[in-house]
KOLPAGU-671567 format. One record per residue: residue number from 1; x negated, y negated, z negated of N, C-alpha, C in turn. Coordinates in Angstrom, 2 decimals, decimal comma. Layout:
<pts>
> padren/n.u/n.v/n.w/ca.u/ca.v/ca.w/c.u/c.v/c.w
> NUM/X/Y/Z/X/Y/Z/X/Y/Z
...
</pts>
This chain:
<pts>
> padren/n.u/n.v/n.w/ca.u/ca.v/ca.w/c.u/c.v/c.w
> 1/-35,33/64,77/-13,95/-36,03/65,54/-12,92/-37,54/65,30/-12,95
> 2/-38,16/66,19/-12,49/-39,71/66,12/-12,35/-40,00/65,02/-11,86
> 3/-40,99/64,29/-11,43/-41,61/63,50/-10,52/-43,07/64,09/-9,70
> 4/-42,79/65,79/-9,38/-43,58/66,01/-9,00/-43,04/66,91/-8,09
> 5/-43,98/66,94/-6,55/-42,76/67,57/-5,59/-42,81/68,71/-5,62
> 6/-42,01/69,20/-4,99/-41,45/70,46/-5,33/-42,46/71,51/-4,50
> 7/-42,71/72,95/-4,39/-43,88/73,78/-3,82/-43,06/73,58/-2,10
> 8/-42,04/73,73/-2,14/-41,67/73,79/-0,48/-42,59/72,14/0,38
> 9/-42,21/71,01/-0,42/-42,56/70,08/0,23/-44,10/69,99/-0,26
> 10/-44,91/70,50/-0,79/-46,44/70,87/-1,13/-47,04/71,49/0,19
> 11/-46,37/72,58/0,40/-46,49/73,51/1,37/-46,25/72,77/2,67
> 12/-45,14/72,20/2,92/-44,63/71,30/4,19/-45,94/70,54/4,71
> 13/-46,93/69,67/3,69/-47,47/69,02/3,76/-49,08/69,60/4,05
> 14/-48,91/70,81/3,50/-50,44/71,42/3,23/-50,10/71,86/4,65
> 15/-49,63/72,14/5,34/-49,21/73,45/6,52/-49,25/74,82/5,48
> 16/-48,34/75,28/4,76/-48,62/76,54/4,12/-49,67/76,86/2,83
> 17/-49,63/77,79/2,51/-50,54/78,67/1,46/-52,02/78,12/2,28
> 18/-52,41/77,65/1,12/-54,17/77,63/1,68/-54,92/79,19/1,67
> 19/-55,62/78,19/2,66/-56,21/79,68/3,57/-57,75/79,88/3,32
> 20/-57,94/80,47/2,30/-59,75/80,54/2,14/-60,02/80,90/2,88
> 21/-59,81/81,76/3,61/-60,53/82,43/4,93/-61,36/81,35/5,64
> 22/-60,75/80,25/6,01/-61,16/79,42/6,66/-62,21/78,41/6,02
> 23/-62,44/78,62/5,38/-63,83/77,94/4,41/-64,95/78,72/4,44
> 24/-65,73/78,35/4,96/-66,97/79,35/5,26/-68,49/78,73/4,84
> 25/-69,21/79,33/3,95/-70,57/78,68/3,78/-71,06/77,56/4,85
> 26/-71,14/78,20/6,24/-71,73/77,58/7,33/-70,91/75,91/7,43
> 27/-69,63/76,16/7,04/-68,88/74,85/7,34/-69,12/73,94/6,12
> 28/-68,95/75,06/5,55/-69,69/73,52/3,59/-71,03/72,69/3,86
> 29/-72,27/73,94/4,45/-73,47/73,14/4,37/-73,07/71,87/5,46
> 30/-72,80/72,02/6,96/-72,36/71,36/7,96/-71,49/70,09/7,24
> 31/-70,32/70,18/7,02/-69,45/69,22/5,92/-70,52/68,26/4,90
> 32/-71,56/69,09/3,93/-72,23/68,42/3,18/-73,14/67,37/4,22
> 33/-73,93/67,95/5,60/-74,53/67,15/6,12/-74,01/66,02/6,50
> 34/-72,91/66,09/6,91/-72,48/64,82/7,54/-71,77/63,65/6,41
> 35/-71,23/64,60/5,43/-71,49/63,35/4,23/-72,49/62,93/3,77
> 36/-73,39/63,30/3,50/-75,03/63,16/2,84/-75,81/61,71/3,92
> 37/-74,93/61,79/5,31/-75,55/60,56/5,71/-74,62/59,06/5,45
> 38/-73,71/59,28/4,35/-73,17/58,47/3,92/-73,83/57,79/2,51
> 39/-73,64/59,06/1,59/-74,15/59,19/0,22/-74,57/60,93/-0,29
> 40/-74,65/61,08/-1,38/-74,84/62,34/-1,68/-73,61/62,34/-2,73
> 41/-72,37/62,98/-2,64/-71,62/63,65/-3,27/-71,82/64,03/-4,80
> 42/-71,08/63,33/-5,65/-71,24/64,09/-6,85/-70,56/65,69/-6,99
> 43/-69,29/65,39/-6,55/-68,26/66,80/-6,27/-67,59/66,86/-5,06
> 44/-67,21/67,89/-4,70/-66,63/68,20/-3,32/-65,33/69,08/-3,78
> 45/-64,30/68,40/-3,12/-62,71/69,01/-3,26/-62,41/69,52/-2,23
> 46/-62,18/71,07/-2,11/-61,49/71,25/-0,62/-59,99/71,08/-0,81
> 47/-59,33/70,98/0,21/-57,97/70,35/0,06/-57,39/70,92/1,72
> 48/-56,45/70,88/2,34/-55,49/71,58/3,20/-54,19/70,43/4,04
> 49/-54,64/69,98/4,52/-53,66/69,17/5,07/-53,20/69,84/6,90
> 50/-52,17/70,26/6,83/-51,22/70,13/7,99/-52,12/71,64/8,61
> 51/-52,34/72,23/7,79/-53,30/73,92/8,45/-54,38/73,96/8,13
> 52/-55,37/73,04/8,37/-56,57/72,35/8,22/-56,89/72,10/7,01
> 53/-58,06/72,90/6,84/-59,24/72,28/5,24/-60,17/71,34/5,66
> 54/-59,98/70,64/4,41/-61,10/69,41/4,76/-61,90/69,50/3,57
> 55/-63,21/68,84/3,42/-63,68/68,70/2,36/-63,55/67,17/2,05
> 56/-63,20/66,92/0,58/-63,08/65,52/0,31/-64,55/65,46/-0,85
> 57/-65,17/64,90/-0,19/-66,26/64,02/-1,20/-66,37/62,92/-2,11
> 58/-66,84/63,04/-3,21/-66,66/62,14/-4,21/-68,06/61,01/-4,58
> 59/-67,78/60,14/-4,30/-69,28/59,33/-4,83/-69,43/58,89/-6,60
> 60/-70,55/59,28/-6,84/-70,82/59,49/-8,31/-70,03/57,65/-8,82
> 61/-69,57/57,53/-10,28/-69,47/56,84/-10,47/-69,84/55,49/-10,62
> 62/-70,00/54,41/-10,46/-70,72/52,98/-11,05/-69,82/52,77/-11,56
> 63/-71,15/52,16/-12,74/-70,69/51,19/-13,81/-69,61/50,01/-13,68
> 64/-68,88/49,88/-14,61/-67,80/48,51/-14,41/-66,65/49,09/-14,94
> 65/-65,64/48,45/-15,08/-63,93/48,95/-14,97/-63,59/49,86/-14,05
> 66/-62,89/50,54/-14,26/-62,31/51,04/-13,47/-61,61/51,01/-11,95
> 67/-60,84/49,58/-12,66/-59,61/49,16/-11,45/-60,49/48,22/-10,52
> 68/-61,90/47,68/-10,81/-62,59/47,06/-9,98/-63,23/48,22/-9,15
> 69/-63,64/49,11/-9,36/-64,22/50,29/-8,69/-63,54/50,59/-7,82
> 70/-61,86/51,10/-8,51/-60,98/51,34/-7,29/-60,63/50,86/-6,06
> 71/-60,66/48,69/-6,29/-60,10/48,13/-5,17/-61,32/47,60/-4,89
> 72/-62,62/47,86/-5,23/-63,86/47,27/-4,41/-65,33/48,31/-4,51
> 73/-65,92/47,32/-3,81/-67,05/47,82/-3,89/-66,98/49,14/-2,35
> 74/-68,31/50,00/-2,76/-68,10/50,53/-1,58/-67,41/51,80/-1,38
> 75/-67,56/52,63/-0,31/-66,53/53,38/-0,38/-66,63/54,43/-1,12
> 76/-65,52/54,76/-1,62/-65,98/55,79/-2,72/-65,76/57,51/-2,65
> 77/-65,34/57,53/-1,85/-64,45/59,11/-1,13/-64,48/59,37/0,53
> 78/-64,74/60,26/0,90/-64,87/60,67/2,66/-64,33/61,87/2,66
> 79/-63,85/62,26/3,40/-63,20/63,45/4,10/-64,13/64,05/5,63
> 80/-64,00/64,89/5,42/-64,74/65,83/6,73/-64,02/67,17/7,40
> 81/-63,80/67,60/8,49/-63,40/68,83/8,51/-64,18/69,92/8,37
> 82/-63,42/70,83/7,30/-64,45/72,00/6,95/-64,80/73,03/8,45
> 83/-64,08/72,82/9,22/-63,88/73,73/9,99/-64,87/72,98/11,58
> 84/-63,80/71,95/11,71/-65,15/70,94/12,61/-65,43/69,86/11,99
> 85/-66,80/70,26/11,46/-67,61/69,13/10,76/-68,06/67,71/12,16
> 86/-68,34/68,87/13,23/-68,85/67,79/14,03/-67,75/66,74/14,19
> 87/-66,74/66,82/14,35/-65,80/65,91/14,37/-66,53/64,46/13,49
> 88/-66,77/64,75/12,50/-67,44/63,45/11,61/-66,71/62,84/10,66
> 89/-67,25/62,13/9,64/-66,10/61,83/8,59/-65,08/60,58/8,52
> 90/-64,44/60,55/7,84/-63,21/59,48/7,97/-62,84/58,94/6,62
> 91/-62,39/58,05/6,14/-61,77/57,65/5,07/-60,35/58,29/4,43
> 92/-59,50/58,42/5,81/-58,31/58,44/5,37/-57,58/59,13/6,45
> 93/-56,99/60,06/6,30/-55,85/60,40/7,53/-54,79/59,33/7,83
> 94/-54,71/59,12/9,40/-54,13/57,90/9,97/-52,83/58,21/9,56
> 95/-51,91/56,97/10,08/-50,97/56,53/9,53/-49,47/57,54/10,11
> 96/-49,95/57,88/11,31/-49,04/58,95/12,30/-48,76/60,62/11,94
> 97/-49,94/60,85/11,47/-50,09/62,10/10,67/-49,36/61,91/9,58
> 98/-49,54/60,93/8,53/-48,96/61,16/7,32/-47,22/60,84/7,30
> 99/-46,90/60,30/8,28/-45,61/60,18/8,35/-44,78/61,24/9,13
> 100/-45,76/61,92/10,23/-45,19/63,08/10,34/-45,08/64,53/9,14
> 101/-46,26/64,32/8,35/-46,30/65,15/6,86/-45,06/64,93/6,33
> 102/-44,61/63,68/6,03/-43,93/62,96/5,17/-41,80/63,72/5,63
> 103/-41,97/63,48/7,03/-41,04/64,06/7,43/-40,69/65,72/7,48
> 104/-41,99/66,56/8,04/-42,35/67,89/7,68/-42,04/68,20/6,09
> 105/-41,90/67,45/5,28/-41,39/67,83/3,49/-40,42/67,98/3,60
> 106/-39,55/67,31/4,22/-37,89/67,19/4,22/-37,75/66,97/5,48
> 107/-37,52/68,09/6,36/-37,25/68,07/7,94/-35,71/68,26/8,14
> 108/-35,36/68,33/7,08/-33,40/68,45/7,23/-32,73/66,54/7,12
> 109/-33,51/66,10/6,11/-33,04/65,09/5,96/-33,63/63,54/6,45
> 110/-32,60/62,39/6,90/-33,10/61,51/7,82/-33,61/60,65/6,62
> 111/-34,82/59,41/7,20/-35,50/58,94/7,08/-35,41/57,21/6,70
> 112/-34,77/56,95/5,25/-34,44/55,43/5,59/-35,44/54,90/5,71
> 113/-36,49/54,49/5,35/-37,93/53,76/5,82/-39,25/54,37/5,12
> 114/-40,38/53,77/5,79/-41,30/54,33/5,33/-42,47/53,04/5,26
> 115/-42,90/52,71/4,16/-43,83/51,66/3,78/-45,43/52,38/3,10
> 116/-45,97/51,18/3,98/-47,25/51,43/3,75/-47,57/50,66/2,15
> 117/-47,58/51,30/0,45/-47,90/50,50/-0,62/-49,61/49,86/-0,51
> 118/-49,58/48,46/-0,39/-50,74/48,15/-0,81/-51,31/47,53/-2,36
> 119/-49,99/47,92/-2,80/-49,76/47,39/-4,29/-49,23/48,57/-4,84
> 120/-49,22/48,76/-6,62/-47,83/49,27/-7,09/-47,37/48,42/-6,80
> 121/-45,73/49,77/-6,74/-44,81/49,47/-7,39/-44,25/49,71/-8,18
> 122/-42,82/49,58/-8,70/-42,23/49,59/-10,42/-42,17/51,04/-10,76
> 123/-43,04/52,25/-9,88/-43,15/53,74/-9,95/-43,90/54,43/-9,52
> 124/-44,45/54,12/-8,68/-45,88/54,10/-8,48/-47,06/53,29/-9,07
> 125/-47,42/53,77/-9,65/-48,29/52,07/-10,84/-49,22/52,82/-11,61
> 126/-50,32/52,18/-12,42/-51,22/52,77/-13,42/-52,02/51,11/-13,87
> 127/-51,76/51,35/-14,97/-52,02/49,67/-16,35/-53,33/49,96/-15,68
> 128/-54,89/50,28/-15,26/-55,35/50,36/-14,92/-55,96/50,54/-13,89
> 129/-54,99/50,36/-12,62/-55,65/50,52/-11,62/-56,21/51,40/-11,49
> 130/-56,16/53,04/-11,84/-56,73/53,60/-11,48/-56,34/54,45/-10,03
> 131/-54,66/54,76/-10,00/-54,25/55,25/-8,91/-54,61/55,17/-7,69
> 132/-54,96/55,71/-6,44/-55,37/55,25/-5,57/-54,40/54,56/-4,46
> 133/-55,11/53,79/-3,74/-54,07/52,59/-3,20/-54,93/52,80/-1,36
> 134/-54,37/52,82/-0,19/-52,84/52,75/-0,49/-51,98/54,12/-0,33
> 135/-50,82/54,11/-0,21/-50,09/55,03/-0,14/-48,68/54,31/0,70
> 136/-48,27/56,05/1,11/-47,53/56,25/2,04/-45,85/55,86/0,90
> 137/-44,80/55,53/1,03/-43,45/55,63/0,43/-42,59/56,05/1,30
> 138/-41,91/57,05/1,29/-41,13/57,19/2,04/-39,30/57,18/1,44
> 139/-38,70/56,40/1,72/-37,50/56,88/1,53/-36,35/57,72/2,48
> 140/-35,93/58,87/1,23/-35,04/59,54/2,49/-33,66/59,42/1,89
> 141/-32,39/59,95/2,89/-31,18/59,49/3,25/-30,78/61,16/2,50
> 142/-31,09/61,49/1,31/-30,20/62,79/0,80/-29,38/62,54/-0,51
> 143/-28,83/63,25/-0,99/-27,69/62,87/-1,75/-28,65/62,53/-3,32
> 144/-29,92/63,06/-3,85/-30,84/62,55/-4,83/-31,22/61,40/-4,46
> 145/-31,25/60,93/-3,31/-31,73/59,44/-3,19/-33,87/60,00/-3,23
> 146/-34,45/60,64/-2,60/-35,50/60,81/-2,61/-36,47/60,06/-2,36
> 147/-37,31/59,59/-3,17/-39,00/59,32/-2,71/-40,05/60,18/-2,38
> 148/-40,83/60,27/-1,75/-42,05/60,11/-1,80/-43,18/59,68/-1,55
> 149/-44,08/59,46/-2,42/-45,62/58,80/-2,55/-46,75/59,72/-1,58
> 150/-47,37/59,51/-0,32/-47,67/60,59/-0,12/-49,50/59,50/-0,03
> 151/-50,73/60,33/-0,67/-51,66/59,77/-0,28/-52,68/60,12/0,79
> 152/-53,11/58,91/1,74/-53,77/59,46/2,84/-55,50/59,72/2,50
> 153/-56,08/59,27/1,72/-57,14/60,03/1,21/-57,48/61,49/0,71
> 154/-56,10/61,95/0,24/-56,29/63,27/0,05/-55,06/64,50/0,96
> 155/-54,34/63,57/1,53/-53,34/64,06/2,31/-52,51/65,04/1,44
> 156/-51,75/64,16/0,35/-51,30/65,09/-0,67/-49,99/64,35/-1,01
> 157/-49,06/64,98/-1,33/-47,81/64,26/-1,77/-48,10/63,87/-3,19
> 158/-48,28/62,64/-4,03/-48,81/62,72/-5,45/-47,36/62,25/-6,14
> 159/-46,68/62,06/-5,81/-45,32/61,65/-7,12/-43,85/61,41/-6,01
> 160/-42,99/61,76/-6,79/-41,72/61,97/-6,43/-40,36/61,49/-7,26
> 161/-39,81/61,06/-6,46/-38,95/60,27/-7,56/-37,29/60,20/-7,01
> 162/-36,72/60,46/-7,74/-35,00/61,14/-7,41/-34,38/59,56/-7,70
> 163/-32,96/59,85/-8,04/-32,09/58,60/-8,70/-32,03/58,95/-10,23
> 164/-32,15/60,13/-10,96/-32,11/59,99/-12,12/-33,46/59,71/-12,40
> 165/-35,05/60,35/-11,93/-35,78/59,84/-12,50/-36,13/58,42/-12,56
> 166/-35,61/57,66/-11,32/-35,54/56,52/-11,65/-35,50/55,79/-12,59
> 167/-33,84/56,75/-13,11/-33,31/56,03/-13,99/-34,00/56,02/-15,31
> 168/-34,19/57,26/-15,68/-35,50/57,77/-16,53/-36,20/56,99/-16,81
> 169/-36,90/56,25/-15,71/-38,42/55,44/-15,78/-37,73/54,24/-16,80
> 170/-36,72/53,41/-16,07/-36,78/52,43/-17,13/-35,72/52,72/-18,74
> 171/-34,86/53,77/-18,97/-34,30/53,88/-20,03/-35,56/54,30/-21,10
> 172/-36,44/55,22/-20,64/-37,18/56,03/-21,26/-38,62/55,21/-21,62
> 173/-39,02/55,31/-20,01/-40,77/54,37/-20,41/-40,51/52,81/-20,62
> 174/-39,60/52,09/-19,76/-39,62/50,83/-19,94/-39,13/50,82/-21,11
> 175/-38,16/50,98/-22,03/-37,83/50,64/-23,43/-38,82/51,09/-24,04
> 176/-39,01/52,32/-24,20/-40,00/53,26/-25,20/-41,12/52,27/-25,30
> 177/-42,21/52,03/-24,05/-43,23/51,87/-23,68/-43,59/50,19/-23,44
> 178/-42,22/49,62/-23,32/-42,33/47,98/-22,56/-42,98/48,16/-20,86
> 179/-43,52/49,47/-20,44/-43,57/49,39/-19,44/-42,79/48,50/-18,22
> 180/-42,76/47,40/-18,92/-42,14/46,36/-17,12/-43,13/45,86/-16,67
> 181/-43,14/45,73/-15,01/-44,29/45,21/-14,46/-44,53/43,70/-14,89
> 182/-43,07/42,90/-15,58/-43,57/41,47/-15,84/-44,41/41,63/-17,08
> 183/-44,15/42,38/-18,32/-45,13/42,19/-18,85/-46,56/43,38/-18,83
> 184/-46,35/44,69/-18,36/-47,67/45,09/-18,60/-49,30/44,70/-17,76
> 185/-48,40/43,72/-16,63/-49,85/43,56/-16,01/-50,40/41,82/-16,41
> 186/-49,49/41,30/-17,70/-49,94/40,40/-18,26/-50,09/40,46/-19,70
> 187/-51,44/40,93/-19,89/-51,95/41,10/-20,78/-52,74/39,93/-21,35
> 188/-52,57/39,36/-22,39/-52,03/39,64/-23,72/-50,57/39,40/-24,01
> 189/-50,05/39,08/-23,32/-48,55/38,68/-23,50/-47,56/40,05/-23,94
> 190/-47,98/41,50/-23,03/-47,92/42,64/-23,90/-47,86/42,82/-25,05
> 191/-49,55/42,26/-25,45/-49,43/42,63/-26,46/-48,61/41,64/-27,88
> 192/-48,34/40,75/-27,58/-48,01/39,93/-28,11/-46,55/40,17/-28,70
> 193/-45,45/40,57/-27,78/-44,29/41,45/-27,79/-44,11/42,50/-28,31
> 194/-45,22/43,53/-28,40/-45,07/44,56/-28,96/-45,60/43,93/-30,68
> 195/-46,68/43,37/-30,70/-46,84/43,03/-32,23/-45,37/42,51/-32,81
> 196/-45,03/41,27/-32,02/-43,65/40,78/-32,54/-42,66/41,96/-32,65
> 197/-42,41/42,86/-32,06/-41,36/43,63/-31,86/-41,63/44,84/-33,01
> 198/-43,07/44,74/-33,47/-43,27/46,26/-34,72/-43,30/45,55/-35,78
> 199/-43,80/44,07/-35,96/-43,33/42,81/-37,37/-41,96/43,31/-37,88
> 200/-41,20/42,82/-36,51/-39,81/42,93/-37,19/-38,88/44,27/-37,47
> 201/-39,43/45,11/-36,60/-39,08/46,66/-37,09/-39,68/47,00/-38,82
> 202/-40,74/46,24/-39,16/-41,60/46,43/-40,73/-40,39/45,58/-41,66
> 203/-40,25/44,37/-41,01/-39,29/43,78/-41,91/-38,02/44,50/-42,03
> 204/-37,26/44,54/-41,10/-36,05/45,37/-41,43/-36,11/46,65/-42,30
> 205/-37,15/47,10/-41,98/-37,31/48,48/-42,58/-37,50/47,88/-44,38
> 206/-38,83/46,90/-44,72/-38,59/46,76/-46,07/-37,64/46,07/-46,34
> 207/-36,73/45,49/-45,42/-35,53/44,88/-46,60/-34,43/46,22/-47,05
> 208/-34,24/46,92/-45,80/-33,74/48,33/-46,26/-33,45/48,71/-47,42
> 209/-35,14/48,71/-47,37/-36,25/49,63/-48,82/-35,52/48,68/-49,60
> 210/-35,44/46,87/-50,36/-35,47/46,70/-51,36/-33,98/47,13/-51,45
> 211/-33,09/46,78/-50,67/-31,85/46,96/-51,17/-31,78/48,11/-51,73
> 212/-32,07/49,71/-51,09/-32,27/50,70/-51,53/-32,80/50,75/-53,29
> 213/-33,95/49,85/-53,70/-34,68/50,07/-54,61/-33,20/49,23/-55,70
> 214/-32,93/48,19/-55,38/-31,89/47,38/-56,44/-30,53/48,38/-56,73
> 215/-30,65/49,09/-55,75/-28,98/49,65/-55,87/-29,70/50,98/-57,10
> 216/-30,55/51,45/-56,83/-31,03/52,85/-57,81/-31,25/52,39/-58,95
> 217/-32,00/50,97/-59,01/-32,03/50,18/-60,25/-30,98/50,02/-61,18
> 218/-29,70/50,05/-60,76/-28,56/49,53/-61,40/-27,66/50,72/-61,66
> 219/-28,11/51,87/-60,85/-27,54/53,09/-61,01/-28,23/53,68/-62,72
> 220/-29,76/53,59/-62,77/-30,71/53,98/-63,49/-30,38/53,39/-65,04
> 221/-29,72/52,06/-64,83/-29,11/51,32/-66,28/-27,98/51,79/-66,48
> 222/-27,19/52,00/-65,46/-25,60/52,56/-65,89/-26,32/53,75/-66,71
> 223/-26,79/54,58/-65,85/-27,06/55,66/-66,56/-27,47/55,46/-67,75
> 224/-28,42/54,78/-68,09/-29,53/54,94/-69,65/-28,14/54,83/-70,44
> 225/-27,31/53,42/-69,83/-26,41/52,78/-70,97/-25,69/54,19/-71,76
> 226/-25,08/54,62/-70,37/-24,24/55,98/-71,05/-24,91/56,63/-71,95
> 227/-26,28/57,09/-72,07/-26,78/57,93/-72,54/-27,11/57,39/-73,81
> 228/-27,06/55,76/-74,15/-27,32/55,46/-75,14/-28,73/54,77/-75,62
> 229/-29,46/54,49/-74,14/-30,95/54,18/-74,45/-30,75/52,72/-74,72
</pts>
């Protein structure tokens, strides 16, 4: 299955089809002012949460890693309403909203818990820290066994996860990939496993090869013999 939610629970979350109508020059410049007394915006995302457009602002990059950018330093993203700017800006839609979103996706089905991630976890994750943190998890009580990741910076459902994709994650990425959290977030030890683990895939493979090469060898003399060479 996908790990990406489906348009009904997009929609659940957005309140509906976004509505350009409601984006209006007058509210961008207004929106830009009241971020601009934060920082000046490299890009501006409009985005739709629960009826409502907001503008999400982006602060130009600094230098460094990545995953240090993400969990420090200063803030790097604001939200405003496009509509009432005066309202003023915020970091993050509170914690009450997004769990009522969270339920609005799947309003048929009950609710086994809902955790605030201040970490990955074994599906929610990025070797880099780049994902944004934190996020909403919700688990629900339907016969897929449903997740979702919902984030309050952009008020967006970002990943979704059933019982087969679950299962997926580790038959597929964790073998394929070594993706386990014990070793990918201890690096070099990663890498160390995977070198050991493509050594001995090289060896097996040339002992293969010689046996292959001795058996054609002996085929190649039968032959000559017959022929008389």
């Amino acid at each position: 299955p996908s790990t990406s939610p489906t348009r009904e629970q997009r929609e659940a979350v957005s309140g509906g089809a976004f509505r350009l109508d409601a984006v209006t020059v007058e509210g961008l410049r207004a929106g830009m002012a009241a971020i601009a007394s934060s920082f000046v915006p490299k890009e501006l995302e409009v985005v739709q949460f629960r009826g409502e457009p907001y503008l999400v602002a982006l602060r130009p990059a600094r230098p460094g890693p990545v995953n240090e950018r993400a969990r420090s330093g200063p803030i790097e993203r604001l939200l405003v309403s496009a509509v009432a700017p005066e309202r003023g800006t915020f970091t993050r839609f509170d914690a009450d909203a997004m769990l009522a979103a969270a339920r609005a996706a799947m309003p048929s089905t009950a609710v086994d818990d809902a955790v605030w991630l201040e970490e990955y976890d074994a599906y929610y994750y990025d070797r880099h820290g780049a994902r944004l943190l934190p996020v909403l998890r919700v688990r629900y009580d339907d016969p897929l066994r449903t997740w979702l990741y919902l984030d309050p910076q952009r008020g967006v459902i970002v990943q979704k996860e059933e019982r087969l994709s679950r299962v997926n994650r580790w038959l597929y990425h964790g073998l394929h990939s070594l993706d386990f959290p014990f070793l990918y977030y201890r690096r070099p030890l990663w890498d160390v496993v995977v070198i050991v683990l493509s050594l001995g895939g090289i060896v097996l493979s040339a002992s293969t090869m010689v046996q292959a090469w001795r058996r054609l060898r002996r085929h190649a003399r039968h032959v000559a013999r017959k022929a008389g060479f």
